[in-house]
C-alpha positions, -999 to +999 in steps of 0.1 A: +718+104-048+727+143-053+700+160-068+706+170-108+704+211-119+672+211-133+678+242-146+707+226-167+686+197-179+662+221-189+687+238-210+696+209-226+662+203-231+657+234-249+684+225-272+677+193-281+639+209-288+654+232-311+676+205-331+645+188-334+630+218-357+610+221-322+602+189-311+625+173-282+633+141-300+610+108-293+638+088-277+654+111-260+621+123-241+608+091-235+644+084-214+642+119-197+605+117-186+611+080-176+641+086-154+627+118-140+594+101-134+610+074-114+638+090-094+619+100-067+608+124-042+639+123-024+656+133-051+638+159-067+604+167-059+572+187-079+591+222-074+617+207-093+600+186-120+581+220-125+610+232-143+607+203-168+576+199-168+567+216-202+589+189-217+569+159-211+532+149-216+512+141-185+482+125-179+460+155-189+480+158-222+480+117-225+447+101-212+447+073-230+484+061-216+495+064-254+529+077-240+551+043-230+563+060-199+522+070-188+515+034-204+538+016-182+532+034-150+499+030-148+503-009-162+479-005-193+497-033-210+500-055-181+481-086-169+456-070-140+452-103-123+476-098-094+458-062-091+420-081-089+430-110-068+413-120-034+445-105-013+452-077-003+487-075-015+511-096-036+546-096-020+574-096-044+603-077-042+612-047-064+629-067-089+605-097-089+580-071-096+599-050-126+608-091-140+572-093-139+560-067-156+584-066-181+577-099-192+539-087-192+546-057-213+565-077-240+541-108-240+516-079-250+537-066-275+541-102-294+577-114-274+597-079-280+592-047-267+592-021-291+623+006-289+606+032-266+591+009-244+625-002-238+640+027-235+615+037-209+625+003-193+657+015-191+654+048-180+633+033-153+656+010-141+686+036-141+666+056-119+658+026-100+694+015-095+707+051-089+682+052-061+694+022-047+663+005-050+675-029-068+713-038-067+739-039-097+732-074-106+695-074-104+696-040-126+721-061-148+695-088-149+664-068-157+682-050-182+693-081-203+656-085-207+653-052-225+658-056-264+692-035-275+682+000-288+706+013-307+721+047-301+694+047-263+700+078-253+699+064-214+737+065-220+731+104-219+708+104-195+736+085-171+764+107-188+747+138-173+736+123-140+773+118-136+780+144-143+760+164-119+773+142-091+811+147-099+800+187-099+784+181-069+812+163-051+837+189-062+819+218-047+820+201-016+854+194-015 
């Protein structure tokens, strides 16, 4: 995975803040912050997310997890009992474990996630599958269990991490 220009995405950023008479729109935050959040270290790393930072609340600015992408990493909605069991460790696989929890999250939320839950879902999950950690069907699988947001701006999200990898291959050539 080639590492994105943060310093583009934080132009964009800025942009999309200022459409947004100043705030970055809810959506389209919750996918950045998601996808960022989950990319990993290998990608970018704390230098990097410095320059984005600003962007996104953290867990000083959010302390109750009221932000669905703070809320689903830390697993505020989800059923602790694999977390207080006798073992030491549950062993599932990476997508046994997101099929899990998302079925967690939206039992909490009544049968159906709410749109930026799923959008976090799905930001997670492309940052997941762009790091190789689940395959294309198992990212196709976990998806279908995401309600359909319409307009999700993950499709940007993906549109730009594209496009920094087609930049990226070209200045290698």
């Amino acid at each position: 995975m080639q590492k994105p220009d943060m310093h583009k995405l934080a132009a964009i950023l800025r942009s999309k803040k200022a459409e947004g008479g100043g705030t970055l729109p809810e959506l389209y935050g919750i996918a950045w912050h998601s996808y960022l959040h989950d990319i990993g270290y290998d990608v970018i790393d704390h230098t990097d997310y410095e320059i984005v930072q600003d962007f996104f609340p953290s867990n000083e600015d959010d302390p109750d997890d009221q932000n669905p992408v703070l809320a689903i990493a830390h697993g505020k909605h989800r059923n602790q009992k694999l977390a207080e069991s006798d073992d030491d460790c549950v062993l599932e696989t990476t997508f046994e474990g997101l099929s899990r929890q998302i079925k967690e999250e939206a039992q909490f939320f009544a049968g159906q996630l709410p749109s930026p839950y799923a959008v976090a879902y799905e930001a997670k999950l492309l940052a997941l599958y762009h790091n190789n950690e689940i395959s294309d069907n198992e990212y196709q699988q976990l998806l279908a269990m995401l309600p359909v947001t319409e307009d999700s701006p993950v499709a940007e999200v993906e549109e730009f991490m594209r496009e920094c990898l087609t930049s990226n291959d070209a200045s290698m050539s």
